[in-house]
Every structure is written in C-alpha cells, then in structure tokens.
Backbone as ProteinMPNN parsed JSONL, in Angstrom:
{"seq_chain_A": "XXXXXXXXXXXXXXXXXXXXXXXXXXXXXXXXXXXXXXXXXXXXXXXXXXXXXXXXXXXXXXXXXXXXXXXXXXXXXXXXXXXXXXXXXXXXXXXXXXXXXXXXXXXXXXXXXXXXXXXXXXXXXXXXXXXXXXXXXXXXXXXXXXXXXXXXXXXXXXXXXXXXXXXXXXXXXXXXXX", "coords_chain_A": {"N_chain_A": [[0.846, -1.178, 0.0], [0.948, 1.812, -0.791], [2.248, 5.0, 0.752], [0.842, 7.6, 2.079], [-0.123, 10.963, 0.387], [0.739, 13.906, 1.656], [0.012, 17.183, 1.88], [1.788, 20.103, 3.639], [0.471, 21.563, 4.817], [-2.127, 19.866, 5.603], [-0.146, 18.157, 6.986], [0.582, 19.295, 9.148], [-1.913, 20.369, 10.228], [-2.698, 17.206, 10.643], [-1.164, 17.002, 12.846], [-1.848, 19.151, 14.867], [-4.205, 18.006, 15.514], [-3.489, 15.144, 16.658], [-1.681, 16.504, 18.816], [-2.951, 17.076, 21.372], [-4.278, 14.671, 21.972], [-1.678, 12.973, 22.491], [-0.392, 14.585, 24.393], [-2.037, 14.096, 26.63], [-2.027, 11.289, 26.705], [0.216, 10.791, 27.857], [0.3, 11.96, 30.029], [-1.195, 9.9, 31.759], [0.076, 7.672, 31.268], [2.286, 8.226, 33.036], [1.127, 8.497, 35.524], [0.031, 5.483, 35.473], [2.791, 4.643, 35.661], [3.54, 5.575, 37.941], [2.616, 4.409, 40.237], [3.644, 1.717, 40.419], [4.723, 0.087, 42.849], [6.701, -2.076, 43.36], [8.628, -2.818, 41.727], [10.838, -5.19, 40.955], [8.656, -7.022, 40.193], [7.413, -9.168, 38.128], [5.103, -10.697, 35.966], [5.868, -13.32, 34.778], [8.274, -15.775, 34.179], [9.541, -14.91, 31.45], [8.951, -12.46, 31.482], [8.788, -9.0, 31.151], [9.958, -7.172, 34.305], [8.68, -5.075, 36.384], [9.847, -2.689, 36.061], [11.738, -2.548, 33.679], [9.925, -2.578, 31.857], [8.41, -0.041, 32.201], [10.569, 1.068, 32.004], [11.079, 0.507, 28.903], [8.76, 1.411, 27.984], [8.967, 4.413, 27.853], [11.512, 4.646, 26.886], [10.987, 3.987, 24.378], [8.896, 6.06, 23.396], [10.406, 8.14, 23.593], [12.582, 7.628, 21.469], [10.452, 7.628, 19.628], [9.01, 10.001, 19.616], [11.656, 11.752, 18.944], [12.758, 10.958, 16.966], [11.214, 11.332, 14.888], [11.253, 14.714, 15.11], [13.864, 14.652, 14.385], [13.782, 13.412, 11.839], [14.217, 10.934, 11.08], [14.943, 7.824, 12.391], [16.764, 6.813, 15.179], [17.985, 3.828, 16.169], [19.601, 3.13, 17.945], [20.669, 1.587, 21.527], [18.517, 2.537, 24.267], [19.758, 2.472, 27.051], [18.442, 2.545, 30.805], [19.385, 5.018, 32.86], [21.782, 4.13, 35.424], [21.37, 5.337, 37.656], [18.517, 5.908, 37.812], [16.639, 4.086, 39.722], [13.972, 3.432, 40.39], [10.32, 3.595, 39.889], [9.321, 6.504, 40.38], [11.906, 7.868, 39.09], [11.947, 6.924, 36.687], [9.587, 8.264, 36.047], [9.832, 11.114, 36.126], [11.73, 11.1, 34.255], [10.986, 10.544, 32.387], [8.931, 12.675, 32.379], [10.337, 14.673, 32.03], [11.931, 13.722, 29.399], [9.594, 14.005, 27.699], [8.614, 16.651, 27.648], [11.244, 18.239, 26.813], [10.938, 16.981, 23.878], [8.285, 17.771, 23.333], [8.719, 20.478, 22.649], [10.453, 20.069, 20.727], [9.057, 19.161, 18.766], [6.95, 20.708, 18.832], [8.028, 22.712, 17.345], [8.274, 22.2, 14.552], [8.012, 22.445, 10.786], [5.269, 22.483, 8.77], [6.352, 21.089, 6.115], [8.33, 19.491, 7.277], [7.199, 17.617, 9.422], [5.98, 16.408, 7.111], [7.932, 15.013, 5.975], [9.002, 12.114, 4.714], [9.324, 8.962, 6.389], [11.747, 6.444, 6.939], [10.977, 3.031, 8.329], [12.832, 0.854, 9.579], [12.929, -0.011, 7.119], [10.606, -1.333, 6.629], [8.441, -0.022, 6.338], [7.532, 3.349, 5.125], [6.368, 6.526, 6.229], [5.08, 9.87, 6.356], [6.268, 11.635, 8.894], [4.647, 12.666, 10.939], [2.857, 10.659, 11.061], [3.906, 9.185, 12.336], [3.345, 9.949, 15.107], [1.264, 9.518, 16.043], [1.294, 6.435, 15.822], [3.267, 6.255, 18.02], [1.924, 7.053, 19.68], [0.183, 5.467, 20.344], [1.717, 2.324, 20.323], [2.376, 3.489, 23.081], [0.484, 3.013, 24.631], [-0.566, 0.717, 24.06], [1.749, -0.854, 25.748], [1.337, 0.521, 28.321], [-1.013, -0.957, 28.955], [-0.226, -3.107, 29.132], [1.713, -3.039, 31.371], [-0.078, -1.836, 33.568], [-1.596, -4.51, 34.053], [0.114, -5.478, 35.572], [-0.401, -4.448, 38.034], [-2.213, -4.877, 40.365], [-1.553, -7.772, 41.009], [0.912, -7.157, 41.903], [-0.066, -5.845, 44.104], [-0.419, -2.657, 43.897], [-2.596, 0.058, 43.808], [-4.5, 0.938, 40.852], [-4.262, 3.601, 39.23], [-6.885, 5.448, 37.628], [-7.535, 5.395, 34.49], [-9.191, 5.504, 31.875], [-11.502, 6.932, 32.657], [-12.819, 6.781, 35.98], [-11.471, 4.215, 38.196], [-11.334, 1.308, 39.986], [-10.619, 1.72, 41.982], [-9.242, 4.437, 42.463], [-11.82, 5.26, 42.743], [-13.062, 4.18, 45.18], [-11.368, 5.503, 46.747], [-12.111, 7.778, 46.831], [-14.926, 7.323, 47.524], [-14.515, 6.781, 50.11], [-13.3, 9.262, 51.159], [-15.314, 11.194, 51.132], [-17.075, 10.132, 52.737], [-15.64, 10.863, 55.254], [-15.914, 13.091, 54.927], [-18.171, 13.529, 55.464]], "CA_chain_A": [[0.0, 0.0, 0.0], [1.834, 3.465, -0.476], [1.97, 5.958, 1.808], [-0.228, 8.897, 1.858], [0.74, 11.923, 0.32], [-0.056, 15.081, 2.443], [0.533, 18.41, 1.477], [2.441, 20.38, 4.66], [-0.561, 22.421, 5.827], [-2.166, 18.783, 6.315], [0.499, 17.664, 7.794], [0.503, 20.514, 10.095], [-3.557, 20.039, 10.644], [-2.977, 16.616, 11.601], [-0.491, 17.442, 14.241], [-2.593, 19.569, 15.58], [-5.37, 17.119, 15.954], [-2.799, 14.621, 18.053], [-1.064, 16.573, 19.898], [-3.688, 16.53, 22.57], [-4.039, 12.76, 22.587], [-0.498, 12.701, 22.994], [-0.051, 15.096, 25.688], [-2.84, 13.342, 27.721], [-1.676, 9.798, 27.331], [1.369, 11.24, 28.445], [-0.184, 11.962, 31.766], [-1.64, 9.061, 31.831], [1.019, 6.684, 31.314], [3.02, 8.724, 34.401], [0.447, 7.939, 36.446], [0.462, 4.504, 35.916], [4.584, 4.548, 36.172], [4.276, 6.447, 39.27], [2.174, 3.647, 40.943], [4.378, 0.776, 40.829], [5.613, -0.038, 44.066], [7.612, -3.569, 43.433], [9.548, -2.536, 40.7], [11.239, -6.343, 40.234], [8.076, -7.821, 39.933], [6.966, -9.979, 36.816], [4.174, -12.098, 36.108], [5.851, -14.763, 34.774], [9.722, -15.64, 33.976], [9.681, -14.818, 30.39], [7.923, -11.157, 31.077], [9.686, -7.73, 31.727], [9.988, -6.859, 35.132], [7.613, -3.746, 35.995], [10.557, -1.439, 36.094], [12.26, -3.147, 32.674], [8.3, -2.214, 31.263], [8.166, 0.727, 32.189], [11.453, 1.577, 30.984], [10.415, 0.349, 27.597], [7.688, 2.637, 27.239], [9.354, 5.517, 28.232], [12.675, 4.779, 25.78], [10.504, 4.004, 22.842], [8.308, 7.276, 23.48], [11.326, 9.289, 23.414], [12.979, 7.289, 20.711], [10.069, 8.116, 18.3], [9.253, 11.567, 19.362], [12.384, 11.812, 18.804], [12.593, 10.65, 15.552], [10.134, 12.815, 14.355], [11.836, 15.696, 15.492], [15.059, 14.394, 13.392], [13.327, 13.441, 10.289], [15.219, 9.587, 10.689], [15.265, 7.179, 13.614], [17.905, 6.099, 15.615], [17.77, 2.896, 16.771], [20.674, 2.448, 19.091], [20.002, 0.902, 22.601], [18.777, 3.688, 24.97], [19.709, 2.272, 28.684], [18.028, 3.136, 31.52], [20.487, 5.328, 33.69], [22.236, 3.234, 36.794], [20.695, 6.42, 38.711], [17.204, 5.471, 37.71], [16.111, 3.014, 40.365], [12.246, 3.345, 41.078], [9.74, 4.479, 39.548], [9.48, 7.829, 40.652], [12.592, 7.994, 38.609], [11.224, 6.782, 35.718], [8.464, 8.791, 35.685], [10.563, 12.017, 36.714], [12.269, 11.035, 33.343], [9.775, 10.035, 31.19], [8.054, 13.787, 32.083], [11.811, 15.898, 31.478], [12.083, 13.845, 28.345], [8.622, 14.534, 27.006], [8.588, 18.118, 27.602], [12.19, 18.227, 25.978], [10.487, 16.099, 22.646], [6.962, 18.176, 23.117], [9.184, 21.419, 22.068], [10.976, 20.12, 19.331], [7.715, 18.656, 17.645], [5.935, 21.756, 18.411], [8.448, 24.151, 16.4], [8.51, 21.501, 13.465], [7.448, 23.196, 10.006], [4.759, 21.709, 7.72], [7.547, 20.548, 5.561], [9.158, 18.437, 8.342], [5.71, 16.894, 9.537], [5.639, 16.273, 6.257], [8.805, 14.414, 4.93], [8.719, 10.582, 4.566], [10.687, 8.85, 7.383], [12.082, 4.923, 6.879], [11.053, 2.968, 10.124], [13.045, -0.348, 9.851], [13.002, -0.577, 5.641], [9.116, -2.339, 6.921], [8.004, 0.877, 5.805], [7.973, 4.719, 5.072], [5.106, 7.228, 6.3], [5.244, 10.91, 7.054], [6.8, 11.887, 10.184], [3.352, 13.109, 11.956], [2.102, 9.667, 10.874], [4.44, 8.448, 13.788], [2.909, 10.431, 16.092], [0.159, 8.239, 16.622], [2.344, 5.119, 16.165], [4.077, 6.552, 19.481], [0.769, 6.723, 20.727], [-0.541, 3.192, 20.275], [2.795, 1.717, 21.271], [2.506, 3.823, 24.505], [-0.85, 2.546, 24.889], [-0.14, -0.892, 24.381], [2.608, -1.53, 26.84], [0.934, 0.883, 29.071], [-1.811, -1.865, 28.985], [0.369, -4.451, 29.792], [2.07, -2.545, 32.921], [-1.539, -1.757, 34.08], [-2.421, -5.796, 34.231], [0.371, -5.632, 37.053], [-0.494, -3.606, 39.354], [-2.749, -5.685, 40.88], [-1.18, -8.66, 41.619], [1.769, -6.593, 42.802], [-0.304, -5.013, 45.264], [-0.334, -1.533, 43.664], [-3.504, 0.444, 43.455], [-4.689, 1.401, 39.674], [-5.151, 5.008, 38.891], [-7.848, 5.752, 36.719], [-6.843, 6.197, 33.034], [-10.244, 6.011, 30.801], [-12.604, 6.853, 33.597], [-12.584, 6.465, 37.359], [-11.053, 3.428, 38.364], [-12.042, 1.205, 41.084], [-9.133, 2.208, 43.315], [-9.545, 5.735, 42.846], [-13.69, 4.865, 43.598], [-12.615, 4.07, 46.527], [-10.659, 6.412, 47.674], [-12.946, 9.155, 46.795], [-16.241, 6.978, 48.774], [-13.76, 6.947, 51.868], [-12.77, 10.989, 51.451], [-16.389, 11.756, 50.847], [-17.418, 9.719, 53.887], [-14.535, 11.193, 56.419], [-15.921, 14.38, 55.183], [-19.776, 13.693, 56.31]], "C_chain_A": [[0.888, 1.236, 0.0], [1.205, 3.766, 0.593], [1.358, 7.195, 1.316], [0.598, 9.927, 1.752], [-0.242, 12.976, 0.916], [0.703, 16.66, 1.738], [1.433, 19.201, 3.208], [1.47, 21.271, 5.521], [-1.308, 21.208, 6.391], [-1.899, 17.975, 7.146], [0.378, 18.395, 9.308], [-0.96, 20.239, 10.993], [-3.396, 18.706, 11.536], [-2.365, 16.49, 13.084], [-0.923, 17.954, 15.295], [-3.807, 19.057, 16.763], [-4.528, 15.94, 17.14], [-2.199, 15.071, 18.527], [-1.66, 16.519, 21.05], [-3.498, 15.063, 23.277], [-2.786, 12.829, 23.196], [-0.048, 13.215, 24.532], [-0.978, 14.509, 27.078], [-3.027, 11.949, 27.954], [-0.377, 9.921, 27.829], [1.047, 11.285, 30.117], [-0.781, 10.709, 32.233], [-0.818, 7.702, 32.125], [2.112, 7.144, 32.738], [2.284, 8.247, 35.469], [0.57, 6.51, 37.539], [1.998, 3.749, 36.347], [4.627, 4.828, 37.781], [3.427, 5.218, 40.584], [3.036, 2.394, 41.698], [5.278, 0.709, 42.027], [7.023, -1.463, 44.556], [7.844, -2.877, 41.885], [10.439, -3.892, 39.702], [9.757, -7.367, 39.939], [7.631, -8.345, 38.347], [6.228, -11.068, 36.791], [4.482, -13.208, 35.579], [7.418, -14.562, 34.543], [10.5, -15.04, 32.878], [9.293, -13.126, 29.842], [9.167, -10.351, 31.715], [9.288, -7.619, 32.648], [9.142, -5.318, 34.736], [8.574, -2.205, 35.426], [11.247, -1.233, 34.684], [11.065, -2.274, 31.747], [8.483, -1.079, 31.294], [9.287, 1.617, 31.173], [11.641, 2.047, 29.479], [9.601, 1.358, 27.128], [8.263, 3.866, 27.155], [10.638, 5.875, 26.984], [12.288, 5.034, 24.641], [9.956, 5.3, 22.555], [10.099, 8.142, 22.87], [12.151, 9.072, 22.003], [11.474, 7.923, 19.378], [9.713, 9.174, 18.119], [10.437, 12.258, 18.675], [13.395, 12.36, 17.459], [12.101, 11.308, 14.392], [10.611, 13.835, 14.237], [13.336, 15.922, 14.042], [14.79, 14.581, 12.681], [14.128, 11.789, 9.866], [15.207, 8.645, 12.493], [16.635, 6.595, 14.067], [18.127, 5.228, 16.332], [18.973, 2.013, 17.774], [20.345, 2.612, 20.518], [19.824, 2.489, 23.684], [18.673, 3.231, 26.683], [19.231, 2.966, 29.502], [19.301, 3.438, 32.445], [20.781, 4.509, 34.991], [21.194, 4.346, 37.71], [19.412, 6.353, 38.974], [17.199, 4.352, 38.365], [14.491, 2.249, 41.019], [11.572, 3.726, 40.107], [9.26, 5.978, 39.238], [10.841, 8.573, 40.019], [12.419, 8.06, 37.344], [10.423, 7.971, 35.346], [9.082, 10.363, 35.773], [11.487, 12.238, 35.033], [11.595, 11.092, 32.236], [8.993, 11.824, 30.993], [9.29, 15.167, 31.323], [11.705, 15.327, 29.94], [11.264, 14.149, 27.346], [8.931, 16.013, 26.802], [9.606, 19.227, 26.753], [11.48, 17.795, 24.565], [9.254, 16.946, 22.439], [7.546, 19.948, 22.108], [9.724, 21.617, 20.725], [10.216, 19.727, 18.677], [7.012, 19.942, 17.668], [6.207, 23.657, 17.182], [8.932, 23.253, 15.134], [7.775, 22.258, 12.346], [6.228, 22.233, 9.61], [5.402, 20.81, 6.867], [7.898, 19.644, 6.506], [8.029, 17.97, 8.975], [5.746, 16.107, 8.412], [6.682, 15.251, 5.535], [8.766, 12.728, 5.299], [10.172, 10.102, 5.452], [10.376, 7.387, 7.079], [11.591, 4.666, 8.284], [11.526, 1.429, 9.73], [13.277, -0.861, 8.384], [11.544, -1.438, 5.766], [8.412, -0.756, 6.038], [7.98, 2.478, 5.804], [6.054, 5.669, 5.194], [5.779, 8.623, 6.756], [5.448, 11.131, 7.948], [5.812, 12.483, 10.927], [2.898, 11.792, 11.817], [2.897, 8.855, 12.328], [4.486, 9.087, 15.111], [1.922, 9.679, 17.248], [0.249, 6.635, 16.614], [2.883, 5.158, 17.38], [2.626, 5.996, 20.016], [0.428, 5.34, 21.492], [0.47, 2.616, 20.99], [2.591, 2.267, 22.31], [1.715, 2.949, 25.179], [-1.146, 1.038, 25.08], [0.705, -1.383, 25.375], [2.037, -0.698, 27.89], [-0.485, -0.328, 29.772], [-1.667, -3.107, 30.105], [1.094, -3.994, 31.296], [0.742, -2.118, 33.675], [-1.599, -3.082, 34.701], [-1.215, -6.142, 35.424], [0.967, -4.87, 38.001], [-1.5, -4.279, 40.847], [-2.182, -6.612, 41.975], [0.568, -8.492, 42.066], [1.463, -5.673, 43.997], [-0.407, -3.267, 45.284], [-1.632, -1.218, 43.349], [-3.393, 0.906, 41.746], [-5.326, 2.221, 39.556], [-6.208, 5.071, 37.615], [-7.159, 6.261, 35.152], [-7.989, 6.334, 31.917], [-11.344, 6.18, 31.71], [-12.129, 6.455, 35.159], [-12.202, 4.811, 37.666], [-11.549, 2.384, 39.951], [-11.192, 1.572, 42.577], [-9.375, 3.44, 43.535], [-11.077, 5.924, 42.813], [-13.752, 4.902, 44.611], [-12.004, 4.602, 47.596], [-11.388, 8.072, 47.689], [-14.282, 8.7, 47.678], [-15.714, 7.359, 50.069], [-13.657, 8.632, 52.416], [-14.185, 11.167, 51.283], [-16.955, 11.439, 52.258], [-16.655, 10.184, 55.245], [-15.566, 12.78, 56.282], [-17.73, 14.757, 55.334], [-19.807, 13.599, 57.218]], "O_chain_A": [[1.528, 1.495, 1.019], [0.242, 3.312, 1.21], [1.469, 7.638, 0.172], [1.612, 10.131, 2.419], [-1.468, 13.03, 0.811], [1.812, 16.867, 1.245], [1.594, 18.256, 3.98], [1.676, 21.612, 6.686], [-1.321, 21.194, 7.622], [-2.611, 17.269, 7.859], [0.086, 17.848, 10.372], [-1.008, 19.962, 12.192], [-3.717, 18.697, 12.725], [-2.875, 16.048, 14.113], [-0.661, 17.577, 16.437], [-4.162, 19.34, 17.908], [-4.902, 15.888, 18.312], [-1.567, 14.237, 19.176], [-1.043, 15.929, 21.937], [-3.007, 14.56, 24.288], [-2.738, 12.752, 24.423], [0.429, 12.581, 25.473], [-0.609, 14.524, 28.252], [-3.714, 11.392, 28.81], [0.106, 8.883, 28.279], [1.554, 10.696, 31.072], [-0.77, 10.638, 33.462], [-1.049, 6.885, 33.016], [2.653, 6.232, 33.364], [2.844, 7.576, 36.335], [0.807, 6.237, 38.716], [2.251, 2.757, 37.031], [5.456, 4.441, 38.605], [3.758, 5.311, 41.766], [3.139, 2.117, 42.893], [6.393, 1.224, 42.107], [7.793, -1.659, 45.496], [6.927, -2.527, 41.142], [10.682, -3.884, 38.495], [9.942, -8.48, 39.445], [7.627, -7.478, 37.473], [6.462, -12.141, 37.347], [3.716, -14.165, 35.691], [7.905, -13.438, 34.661], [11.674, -14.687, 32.989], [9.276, -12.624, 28.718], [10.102, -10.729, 32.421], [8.076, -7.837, 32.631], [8.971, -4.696, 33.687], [8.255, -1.205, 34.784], [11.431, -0.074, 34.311], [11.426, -1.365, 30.999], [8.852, -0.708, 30.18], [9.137, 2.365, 30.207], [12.031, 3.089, 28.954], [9.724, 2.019, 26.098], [7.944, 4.47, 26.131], [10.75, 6.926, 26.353], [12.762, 5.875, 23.876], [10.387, 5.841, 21.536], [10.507, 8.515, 21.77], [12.435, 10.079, 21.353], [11.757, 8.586, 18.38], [9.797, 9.706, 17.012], [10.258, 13.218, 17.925], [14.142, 13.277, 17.116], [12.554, 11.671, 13.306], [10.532, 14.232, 13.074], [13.622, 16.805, 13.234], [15.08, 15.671, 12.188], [14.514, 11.483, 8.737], [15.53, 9.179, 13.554], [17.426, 6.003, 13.333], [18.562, 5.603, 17.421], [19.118, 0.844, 18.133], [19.779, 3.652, 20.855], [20.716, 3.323, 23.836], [17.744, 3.562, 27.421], [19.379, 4.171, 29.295], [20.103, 2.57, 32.789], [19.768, 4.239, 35.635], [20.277, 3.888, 38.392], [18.979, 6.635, 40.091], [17.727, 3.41, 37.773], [14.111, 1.262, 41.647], [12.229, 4.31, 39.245], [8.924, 6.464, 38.158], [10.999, 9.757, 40.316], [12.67, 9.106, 36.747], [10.676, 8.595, 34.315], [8.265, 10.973, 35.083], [11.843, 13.361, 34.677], [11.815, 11.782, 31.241], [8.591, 12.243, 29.907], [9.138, 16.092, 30.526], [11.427, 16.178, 29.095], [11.698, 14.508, 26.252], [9.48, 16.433, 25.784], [9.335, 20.324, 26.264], [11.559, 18.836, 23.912], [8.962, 16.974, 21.244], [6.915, 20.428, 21.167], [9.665, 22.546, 19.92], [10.584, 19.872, 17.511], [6.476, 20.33, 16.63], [5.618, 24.633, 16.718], [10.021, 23.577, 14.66], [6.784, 22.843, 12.785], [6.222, 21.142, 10.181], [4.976, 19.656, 6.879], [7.394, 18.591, 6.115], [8.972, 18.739, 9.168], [5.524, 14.921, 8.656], [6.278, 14.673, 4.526], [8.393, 12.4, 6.425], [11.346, 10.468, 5.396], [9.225, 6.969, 6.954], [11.628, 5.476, 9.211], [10.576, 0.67, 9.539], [13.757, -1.986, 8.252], [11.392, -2.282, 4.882], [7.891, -0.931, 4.936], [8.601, 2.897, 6.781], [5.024, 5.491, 4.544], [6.824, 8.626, 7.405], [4.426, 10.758, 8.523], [6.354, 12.992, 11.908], [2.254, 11.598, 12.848], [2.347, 8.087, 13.118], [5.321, 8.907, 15.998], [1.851, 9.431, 18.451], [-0.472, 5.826, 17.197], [3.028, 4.069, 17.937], [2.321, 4.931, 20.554], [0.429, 4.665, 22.522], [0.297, 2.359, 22.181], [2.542, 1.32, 23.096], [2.079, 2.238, 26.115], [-1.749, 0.414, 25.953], [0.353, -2.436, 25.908], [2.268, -1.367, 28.897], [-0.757, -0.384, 30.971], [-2.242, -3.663, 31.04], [0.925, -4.72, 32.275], [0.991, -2.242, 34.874], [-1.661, -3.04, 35.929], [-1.509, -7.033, 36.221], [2.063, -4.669, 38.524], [-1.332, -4.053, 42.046], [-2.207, -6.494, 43.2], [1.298, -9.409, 42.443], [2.241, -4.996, 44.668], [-0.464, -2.622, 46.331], [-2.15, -2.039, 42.593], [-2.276, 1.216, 41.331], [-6.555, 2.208, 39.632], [-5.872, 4.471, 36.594], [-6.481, 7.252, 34.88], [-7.821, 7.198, 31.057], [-12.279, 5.418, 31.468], [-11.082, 5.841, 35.363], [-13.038, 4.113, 37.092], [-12.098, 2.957, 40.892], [-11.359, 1.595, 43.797], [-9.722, 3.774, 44.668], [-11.414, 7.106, 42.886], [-14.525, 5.679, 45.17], [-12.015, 4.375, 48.806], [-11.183, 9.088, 48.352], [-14.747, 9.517, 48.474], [-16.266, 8.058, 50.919], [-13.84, 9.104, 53.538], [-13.825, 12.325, 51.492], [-17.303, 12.389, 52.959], [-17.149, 9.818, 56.312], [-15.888, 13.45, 57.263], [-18.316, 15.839, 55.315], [-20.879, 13.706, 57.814]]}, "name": "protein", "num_of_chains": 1, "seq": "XXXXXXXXXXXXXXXXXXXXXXXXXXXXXXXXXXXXXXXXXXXXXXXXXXXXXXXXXXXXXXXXXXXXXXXXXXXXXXXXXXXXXXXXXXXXXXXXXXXXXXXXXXXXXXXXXXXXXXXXXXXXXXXXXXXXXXXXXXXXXXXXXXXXXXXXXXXXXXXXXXXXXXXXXXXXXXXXXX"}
C-alpha cells in the first residue's frame, strides 16, 4: 500500500489534531509509572519486570518523538540510567524527556511533519504519521504494565474513567468528610 501523500498544511492540521491525545496519554502513562511499588516484579519468567516495562515505554516514546523531530530514527540501545532506580525515577524522566520532545515537535514546520521517514526498511510514512504510532505503542505496553499492578499489590489510577481504586478512595474521602 503506499503511503499517503499530504501536502504540509495537512500535515501541520494533523499534528494539531494529536497533539492533545499525545499530551494526555502522556499523563496518563506517568500515572500509571508512578504507581508501581515492586519494581522487580513480573508475572511470569519470560515477562519484563515492571521497572524493565516501564522503561520500555518511556525509551521508545522518546525514541520516536524523537525521531520525528530528526526526520530519521535512531535505533541504538537507549539504557536506563544506573541512577534510575524506582519508579518515581522513571516517571521524573519520562516527564523531562517529554517536555524536551513536546518542544521540538511543536516548532517543526509543515515541511518536516511532512517528509517521509524509513522505520526499519518495513516501511515509510510521514513523520506526523508516527505520532500516533508513538501513541498506540505507549498505549499498548501501558496496557500491559496496568495488568500488574494488581497482583503486585499496587492500586490502579484511573486512566479512561474512574477506576475502582480511585472509587474508593474518593467513597472513603467523601465519607470522612460527612
């Protein structure tokens, strides 16, 4: 299937239209980073540890904002710093490197939105088109670090609606305060 050709005011338009999403699964995904309280845990032997996970999301995010920004990806390994040990590290990171990546996408021209970026030789789409590729990937492993929080004992903040954790903690504060 080709790739869609956009003109640069299009390009521009659709940028417009995700940057929201983006900036509010951004908060979203911190959230759930900032929850994790067992950090080595993993639901099975073969799975990323929560902190490994989280990592992941956070590298790739920055790796394709990133990318975008360039006009080319760079796919060399991006380690999590020795200094990074918790979550609250993570997430502390994950919000510096957004905010860093939210600047350089937001002074991108039409033209550069617009120019056709390789991702892997799998295929070539406009560099806003991997805006919402970030997304999804966020969204997806955000998914999967969600499903353990649970059975690590971590409450689950609310991310499409009130959650039953934060239900709960708002019946209790509502009730302290009758």
């Amino acid at each position: 299937m080709p790739s869609p050709q956009l003109t640069p005011d299009e390009a521009k338009f659709i940028f417009s239209l995700a940057l929201p999403t983006l900036k509010t699964e951004h908060q979203t995904t911190k959230r759930v980073i900032e929850t994790l309280d067992k950090g080595e845990y993993r639901p099975d032997a073969i799975s990323k540890t929560a902190l490994e996970l989280a990592w992941h999301i956070v590298a790739a995010e920055k790796r394709f904002l990133s990318g975008i920004a360039a006009g080319a990806f760079d796919f060399t390994p991006m380690h999590r710093p020795e200094s990074i040990t918790n979550s609250a590290g993570i997430a502390a990171w994950f919000d510096q490197s957004f905010a860093a990546s939210l600047r350089q996408l937001e002074a991108l021209s039409g033209e550069q939105l617009n120019k056709m970026i390789d991702f892997r030789g799998m295929f070539q789409l406009p560099a806003v088109a991997f805006v919402q590729i970030a997304v999804n990937h966020t969204i997806h492993h955000r998914g999967q670090l969600s499903m353990y929080l649970r059975p690590m004992g971590a409450k689950v903040p609310s991310i499409y609606g009130e959650s039953y954790d934060a239900t709960q903690a708002r019946l209790a504060k509502e009730s302290k305060a009758s």
